[in-house]
N, C-alpha and C positions, 0 to 999 in steps of 0.2 A: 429346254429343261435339263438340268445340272443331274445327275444320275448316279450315286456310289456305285463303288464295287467294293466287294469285299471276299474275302476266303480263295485268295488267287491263285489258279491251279496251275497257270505258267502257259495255258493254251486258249480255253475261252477266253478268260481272263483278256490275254494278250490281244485278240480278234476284238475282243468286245471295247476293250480301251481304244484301239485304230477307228473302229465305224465311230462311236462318239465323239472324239477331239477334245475339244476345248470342255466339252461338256461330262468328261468324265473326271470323277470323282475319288482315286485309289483312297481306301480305307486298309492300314497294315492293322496284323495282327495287334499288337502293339497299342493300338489306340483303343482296342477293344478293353485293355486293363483299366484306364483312366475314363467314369464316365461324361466330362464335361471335353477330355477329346472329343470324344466320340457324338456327342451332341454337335460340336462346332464341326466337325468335318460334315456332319447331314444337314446343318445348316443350310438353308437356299436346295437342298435336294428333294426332286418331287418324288425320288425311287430308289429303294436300295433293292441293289442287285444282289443275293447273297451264293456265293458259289459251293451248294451246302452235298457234292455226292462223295467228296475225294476225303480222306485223315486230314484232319486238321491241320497235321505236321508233314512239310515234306518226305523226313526218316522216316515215320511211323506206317507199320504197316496196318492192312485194314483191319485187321483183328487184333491190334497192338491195345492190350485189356484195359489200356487210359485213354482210347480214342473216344468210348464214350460219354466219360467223364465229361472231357475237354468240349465235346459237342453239346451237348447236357447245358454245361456250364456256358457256353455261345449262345446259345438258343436263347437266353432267359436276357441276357443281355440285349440281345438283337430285338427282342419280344418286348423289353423295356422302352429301349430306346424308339421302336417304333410308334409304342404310345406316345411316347413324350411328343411328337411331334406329329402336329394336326395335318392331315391330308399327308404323310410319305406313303407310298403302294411300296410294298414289300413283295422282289421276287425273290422266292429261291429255285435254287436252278440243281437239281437231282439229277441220279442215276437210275433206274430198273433194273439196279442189283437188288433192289429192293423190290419185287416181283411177285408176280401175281401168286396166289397160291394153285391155280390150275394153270399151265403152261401152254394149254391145248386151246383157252382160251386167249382172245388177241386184247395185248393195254389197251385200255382208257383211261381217264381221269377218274371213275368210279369203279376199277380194278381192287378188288381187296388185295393184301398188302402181306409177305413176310419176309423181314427183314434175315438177310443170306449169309453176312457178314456184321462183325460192330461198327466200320464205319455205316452199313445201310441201315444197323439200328440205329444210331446217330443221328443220320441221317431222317431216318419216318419220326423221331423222337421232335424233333427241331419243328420238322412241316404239321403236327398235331398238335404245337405248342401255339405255334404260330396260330396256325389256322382257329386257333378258339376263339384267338382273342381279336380277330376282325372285326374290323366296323366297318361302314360305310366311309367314315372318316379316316381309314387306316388299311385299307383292302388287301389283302394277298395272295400273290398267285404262286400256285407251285407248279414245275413244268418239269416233267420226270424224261430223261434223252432216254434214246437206245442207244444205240452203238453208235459212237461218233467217227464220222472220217473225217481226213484233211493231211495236207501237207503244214509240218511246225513253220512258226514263222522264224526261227532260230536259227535252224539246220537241224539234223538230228534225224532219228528213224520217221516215217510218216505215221498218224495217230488212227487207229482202227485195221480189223482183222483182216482187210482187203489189202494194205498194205504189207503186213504179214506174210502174207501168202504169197504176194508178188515177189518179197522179198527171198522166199525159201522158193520159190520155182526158179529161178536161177541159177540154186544148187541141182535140181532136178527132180527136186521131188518136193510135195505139200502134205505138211502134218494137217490132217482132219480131224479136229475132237471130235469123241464119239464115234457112233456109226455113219455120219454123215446124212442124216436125213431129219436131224435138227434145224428150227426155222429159225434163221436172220433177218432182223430188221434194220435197219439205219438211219444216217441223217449225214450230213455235208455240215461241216462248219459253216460254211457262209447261210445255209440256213437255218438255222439256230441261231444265230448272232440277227437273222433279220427278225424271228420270230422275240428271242427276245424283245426287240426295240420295237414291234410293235405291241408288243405286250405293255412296255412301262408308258408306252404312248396310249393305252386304252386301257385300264385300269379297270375290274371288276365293280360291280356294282358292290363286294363285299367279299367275297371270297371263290376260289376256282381252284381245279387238279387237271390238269393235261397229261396225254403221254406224247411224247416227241419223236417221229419220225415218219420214213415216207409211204410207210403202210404197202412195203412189196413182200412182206414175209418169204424171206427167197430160200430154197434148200440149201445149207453151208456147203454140201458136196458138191454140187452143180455150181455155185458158184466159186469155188476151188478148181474145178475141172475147166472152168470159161480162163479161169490165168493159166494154168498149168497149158493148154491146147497152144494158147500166144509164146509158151515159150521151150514147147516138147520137155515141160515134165511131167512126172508121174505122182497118183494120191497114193498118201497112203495112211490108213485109216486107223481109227481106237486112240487116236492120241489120249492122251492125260486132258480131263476139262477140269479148267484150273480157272475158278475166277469166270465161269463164262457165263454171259445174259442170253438167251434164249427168249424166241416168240415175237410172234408176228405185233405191228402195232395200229391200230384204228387210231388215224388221226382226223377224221372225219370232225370232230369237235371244235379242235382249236382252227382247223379250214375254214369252217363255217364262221366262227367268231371275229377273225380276224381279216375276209375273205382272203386268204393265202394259201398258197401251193407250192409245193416246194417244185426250186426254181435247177436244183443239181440232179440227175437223175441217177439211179443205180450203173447203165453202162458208162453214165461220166465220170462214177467215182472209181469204179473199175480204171477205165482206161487213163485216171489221175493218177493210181498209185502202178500201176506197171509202171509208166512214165517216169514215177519219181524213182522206182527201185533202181531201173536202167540208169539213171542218173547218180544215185546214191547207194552204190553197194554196200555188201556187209565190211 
């Protein structure tokens, strides 16, 4: 099955294009202005992947006051073209910056919703557009990450707070937002990229919300203190929380659905991004 991508954030994106091959589909910005592009490139496509959590625009910051616009403006198109063609499943693929309004409780797929930032109103704007206008003949899933980890496929710094932290215990010491007794949740690139692809592989009966990750809600201090121990440095606490996702995540849902478990475990992501810091300094 032949698979768009579109809204390409330079990382899923990249992952998600290698597992598919032959079968993937890039959709640029670009083709989104002209709509008989934009029909011909989902031609023969059973899926459009839409990568709806990041600015539209590389520059544009998340609260850059036309990010909503421009998503606003996406949505309706992507929501169009959807109809137009019988049988495509529609993923979009979010962030949980777009967040629960009780913290204390852990995501789900029927987590009430408030958006933190204009890309995450962009963002819940796109997936309520979407979502209305489902059919059986037009199904769509929206899959909300937590915290993503991974090593780029590029070069570059490694992608998630784990990495971070590896990378600042080398100098000897780890900024801790907050008090440190904030819960972390995550996810491995490699599982997200399988979860997607078995998602465009299994398509709802009509419509679906997930939350993405591996459901260990771990204490950001304690797991700052497991890197700083591997490399005698020290925490040191009340950082500035700037942009940060919080809260544990029930993936007990999309497990069951799909029967899948994620296959990277928290000490593997850990001891991926030590690995890569010692590899890749500042």
């Amino acid at each position: 099955m032949r698979v768009g991508i579109s809204g390409d954030d330079g990382f899923i994106s990249t992952y998600l294009i290698d597992a598919l091959g032959s079968d993937a589909v890039v959709i640029d910005d670009d083709v989104f202005e002209n709509e008989k592009m934009l029909d011909a490139a989902l031609a023969g496509c059973g899926c459009l992947v839409h990568l709806n959590g990041h600015a539209p625009k590389a520059e544009m910051d998340r609260n850059d006051p036309e990010v909503v616009a421009i998503m606003r403006s996406r949505a309706l198109k992507i929501a169009n073209a959807k109809n137009r063609h019988q049988g495509l499943h529609l993923i979009l693929i979010g962030s949980l910056r777009v967040h629960a309004d009780n913290l204390f409780d852990p995501f789900t797929g029927d987590s009430t919703l408030a958006p933190r930032d204009a890309a995450a109103e962009g963002q819940l704007w796109t997936e309520e557009r979407c979502l209305e206008h489902a059919k059986d003949s037009h199904p769509v899933s929206v899959l909300r990450v937590s915290n993503l980890h991974g090593t780029p496929p590029g070069g570059g710094q490694g992608r998630g707070f784990l990495h971070e932290f590896a990378r600042q215990a080398m100098t000897g010491w780890i900024a801790v937002q907050g008090s440190g007794e904030d819960i972390k949740d995550l996810i491995h690139i490699s599982d997200l990229i399988s979860v997607i692809i078995e998602v465009a592989k299994n398509p709802p009966p009509t419509r679906e919300a997930h939350a993405i990750g591996i459901g260990c809600g771990a204490n950001i201090a304690q797991l700052a203190q497991s890197i700083a121990q591997q490399n005698g440095a020290d925490l040191q606490l009340f950082a500035k929380e700037v942009d940060e996702l919080w809260g544990p995540v029930d993936p007990r849902e999309i497990m069951c659905r799909l029967e899948w478990s994620p296959q990277v475990g928290l000490e593997e992501i850990m001891t991926e991004a030590v690995a890569y810091a010692v590899d890749n300094p500042y």
